[in-house]
Backbone bond lengths (Angstrom), bond angles and torsions (degrees), N, CA, C in turn:
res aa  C-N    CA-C-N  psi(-1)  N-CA   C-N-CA  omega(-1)  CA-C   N-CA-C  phi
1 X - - - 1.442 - - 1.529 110.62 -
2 X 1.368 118.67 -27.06 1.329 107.71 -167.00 1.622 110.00 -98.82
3 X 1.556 118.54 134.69 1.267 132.97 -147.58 1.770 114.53 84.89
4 X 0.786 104.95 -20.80 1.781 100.62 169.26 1.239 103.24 -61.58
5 X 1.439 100.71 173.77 1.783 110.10 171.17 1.670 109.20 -90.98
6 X 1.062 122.10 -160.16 1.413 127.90 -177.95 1.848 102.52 -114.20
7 X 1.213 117.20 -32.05 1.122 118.56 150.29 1.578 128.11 -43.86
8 X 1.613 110.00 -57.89 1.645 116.05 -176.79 1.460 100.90 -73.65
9 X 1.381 134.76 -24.08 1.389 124.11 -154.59 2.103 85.87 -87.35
10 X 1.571 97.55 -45.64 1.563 98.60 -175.00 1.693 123.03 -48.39
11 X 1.656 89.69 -27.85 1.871 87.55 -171.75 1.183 102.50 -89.70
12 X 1.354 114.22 -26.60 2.073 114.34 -169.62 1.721 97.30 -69.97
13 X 1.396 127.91 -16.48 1.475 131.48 171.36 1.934 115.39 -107.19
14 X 1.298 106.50 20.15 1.562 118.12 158.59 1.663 86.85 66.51
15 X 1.267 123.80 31.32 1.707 103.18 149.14 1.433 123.21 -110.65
16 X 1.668 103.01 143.10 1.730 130.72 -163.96 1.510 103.25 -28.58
17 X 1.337 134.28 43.65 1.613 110.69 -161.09 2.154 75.17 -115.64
18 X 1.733 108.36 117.07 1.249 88.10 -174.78 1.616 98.06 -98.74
19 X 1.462 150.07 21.03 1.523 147.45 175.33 1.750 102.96 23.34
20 X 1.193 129.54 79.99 0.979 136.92 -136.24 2.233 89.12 -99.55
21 X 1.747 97.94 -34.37 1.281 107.17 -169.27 1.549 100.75 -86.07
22 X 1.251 128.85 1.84 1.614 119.95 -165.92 1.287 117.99 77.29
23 X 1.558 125.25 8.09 1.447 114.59 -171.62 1.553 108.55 88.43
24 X 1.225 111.11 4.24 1.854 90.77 171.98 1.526 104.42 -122.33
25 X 1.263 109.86 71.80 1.606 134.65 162.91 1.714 103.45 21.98
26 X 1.556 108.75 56.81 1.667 108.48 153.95 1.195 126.25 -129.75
27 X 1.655 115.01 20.22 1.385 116.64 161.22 1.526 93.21 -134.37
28 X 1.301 113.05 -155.86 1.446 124.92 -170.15 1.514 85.49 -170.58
29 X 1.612 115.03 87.64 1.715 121.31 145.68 1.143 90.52 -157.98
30 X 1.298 102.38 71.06 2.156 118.58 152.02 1.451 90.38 -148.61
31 X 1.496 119.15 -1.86 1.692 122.59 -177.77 1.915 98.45 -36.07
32 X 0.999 99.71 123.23 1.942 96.99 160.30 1.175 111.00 -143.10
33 X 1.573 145.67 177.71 1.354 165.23 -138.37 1.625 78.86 -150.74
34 X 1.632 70.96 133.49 2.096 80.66 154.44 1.166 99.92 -140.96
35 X 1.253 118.09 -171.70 1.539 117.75 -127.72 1.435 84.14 -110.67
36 X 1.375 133.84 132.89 1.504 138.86 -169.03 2.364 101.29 -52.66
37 X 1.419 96.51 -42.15 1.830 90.97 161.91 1.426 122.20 -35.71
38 X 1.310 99.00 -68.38 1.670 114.89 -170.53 1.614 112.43 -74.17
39 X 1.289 111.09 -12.02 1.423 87.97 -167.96 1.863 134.25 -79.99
40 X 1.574 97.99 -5.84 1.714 121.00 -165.89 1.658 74.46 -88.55
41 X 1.976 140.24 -33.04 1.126 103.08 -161.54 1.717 113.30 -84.13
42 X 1.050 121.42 10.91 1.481 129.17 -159.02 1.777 101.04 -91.37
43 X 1.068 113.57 158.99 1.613 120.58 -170.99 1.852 74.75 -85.48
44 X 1.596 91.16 139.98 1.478 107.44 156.40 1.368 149.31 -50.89
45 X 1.403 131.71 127.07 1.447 117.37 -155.65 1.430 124.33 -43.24
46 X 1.297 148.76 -175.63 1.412 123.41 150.80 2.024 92.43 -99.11
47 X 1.354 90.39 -178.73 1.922 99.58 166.85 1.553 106.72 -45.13
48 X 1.172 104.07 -59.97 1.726 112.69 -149.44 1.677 91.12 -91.26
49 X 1.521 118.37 26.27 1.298 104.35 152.63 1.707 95.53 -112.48
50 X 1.153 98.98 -24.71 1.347 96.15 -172.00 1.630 104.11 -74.51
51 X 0.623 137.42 12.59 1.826 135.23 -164.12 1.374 93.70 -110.20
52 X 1.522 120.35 -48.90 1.359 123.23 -152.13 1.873 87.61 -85.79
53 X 1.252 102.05 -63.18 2.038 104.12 -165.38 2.428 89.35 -44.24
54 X 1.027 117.93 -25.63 1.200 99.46 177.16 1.674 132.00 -65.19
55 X 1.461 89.39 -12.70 1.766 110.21 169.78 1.282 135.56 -94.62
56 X 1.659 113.20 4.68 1.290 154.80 -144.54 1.442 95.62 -92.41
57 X 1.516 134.23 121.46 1.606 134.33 137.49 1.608 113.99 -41.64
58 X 1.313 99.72 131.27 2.093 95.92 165.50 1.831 94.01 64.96
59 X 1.348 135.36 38.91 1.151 133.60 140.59 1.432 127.52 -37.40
60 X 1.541 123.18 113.41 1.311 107.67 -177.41 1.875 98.59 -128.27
61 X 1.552 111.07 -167.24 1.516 102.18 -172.54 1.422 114.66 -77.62
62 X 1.598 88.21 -14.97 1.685 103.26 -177.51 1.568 117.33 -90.88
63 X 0.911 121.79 16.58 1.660 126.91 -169.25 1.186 109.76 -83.57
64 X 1.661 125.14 153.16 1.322 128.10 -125.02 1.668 85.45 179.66
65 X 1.886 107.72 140.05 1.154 117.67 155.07 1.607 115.90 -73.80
66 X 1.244 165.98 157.51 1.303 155.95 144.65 1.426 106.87 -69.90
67 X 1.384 118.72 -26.07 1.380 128.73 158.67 1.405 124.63 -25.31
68 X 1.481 85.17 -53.70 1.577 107.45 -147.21 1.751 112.85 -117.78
69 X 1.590 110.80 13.20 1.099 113.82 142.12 1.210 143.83 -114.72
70 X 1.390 124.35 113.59 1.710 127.06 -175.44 1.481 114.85 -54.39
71 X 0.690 142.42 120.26 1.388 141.24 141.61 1.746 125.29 -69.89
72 X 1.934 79.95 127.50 1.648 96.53 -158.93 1.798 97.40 -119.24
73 X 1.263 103.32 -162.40 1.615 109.19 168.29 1.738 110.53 -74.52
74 X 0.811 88.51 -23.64 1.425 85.86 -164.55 1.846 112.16 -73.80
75 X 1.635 85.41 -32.07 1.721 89.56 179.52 1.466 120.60 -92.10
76 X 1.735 123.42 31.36 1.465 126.86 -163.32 2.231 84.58 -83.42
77 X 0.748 95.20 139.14 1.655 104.45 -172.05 1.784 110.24 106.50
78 X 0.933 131.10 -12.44 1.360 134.27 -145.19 1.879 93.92 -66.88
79 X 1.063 101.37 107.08 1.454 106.84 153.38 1.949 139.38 -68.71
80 X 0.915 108.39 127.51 1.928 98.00 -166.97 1.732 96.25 -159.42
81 X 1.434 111.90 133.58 1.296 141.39 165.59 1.392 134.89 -72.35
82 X 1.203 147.60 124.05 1.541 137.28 161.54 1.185 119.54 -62.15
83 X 1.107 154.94 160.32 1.347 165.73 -150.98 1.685 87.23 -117.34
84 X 1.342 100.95 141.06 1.869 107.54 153.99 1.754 121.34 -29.05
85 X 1.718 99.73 -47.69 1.414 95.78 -145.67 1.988 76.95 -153.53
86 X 1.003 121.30 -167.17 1.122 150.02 170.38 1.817 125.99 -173.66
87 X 1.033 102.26 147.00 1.622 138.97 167.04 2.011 118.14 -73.19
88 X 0.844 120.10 107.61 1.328 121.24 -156.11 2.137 79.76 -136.60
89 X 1.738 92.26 91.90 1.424 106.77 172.22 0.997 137.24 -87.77
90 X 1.231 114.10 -6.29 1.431 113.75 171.81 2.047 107.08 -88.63
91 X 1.329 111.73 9.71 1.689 118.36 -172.58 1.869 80.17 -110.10
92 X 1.109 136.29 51.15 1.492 146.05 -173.97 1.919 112.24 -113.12
């Protein structure tokens, strides 16, 4: 698990995260919430995550590619949410 994304670890355990783009940040349905705890410990968004989560249904302060977070030691507990609904942008 550790070095995977939070996306790959979510689908290899049958949760709704469908990564519709493969991981190269052109849709947003791995969108998740993390838990206002965890979220200061996560490496910072880049721009072009931040561009896309701005096009996002159910946007919150905590929103997050699943893509685009690694999972390390540090994040074994990591709490994170599904969105209501999702935006699947590359079907645009």
């Amino acid at each position: 698990m550790i070095g995977q994304t939070l996306l790959e670890v979510g689908q290899e355990n049958g949760i709704d995260l469908e990564g519709a783009c493969e991981a190269c940040m052109a849709c947003s349905t791995c969108h998740v919430i993390v838990d206002e705890e965890w979220y200061q410990r996560l490496e910072p968004s880049s721009e072009e995550e931040k561009d896309l989560l701005d096009l996002v249904f159910n946007l919150e302060r905590t929103s997050r590619l699943g893509c685009q977070i690694h999972i390390t030691g540090e994040l074994d507990g990591l709490v994170v949410s599904l969105p209501r609904e999702h935006l699947n942008l590359q079907d645009r």
